[in-house]
C-alpha positions in Angstrom: 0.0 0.0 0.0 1.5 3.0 -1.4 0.6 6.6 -1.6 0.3 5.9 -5.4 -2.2 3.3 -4.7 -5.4 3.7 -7.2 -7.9 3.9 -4.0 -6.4 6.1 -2.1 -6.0 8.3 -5.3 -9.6 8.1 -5.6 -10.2 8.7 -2.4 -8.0 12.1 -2.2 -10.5 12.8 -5.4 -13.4 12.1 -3.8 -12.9 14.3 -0.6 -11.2 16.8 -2.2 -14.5 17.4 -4.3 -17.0 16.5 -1.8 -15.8 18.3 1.5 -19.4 18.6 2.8 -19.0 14.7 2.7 -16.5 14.6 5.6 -18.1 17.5 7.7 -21.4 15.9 7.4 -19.5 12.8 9.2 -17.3 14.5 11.5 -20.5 16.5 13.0 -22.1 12.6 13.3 -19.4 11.1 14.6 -18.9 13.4 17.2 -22.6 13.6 18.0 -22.2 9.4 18.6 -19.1 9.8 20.8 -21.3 12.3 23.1 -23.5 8.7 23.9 -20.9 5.7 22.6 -16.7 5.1 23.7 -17.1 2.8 20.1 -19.0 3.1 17.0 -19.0 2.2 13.5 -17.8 4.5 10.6 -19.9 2.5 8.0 -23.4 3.4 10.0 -22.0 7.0 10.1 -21.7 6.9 6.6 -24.9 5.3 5.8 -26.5 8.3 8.4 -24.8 11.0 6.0 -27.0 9.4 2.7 -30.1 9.0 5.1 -29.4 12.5 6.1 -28.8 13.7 2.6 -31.3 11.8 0.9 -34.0 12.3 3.8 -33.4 15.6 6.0 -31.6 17.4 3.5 -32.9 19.8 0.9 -31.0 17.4 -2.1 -33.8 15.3 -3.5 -31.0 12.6 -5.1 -28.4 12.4 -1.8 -25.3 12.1 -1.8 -23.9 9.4 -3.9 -20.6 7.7 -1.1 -18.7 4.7 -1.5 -19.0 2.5 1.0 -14.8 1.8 0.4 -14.4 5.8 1.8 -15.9 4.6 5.4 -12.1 3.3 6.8 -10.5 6.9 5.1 -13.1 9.1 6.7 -12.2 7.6 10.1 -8.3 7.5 10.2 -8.9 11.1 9.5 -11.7 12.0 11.9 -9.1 10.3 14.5 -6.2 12.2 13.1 -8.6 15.7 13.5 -9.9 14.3 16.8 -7.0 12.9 18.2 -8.7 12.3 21.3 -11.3 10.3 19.8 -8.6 7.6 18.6 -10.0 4.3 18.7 -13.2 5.4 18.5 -13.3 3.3 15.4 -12.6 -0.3 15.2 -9.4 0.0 12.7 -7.7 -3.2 10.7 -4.9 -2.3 8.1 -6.1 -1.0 5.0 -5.2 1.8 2.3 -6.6 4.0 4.1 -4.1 4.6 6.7 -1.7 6.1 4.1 -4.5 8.8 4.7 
């Protein structure tokens, strides 16, 4: 796994086109570590399309990989350092995040 690997190029991509993507899960994630000491990034993702898609004013929601779920963590953890281990982690691309 290499910083020249083709997911985490998407990734970078992805984020750096869709910022309101990772503020829409940092503000979920945090409201979920008011109540939990663990959660799971892949239900935080899947509450930004219901939130998108549902309580949002975009009729067609946000379309997210469900591959992005381990790079939005590593870097909620790296923003929120005292939030680290929030997330169950195993070694992946995305901790050349």
């Amino acid at each position: 796994m290499t910083q020249s690997d083709p997911r985490l190029i998407a990734f970078r991509g992805f984020h750096a086109n869709n910022p309101h993507v990772y503020a829409a899960f940092k503000q979920f994630a945090l409201q979920a570590a008011e109540r939990r000491s663990h959660y799971s990034a892949r239900d935080i993702i899947h509450r930004v399309r219901w939130w998108s898609s549902i309580e949002s004013n975009d009729p067609d929601g946000w379309k997210i990989n469900n591959n992005w779920s381990p790079f939005y963590a590593r870097l909620f953890e790296r923003d929120h350092p005292e939030l680290t281990g929030f997330f169950e982690r195993r070694r992946s691309v995305a901790d050349e995040v």
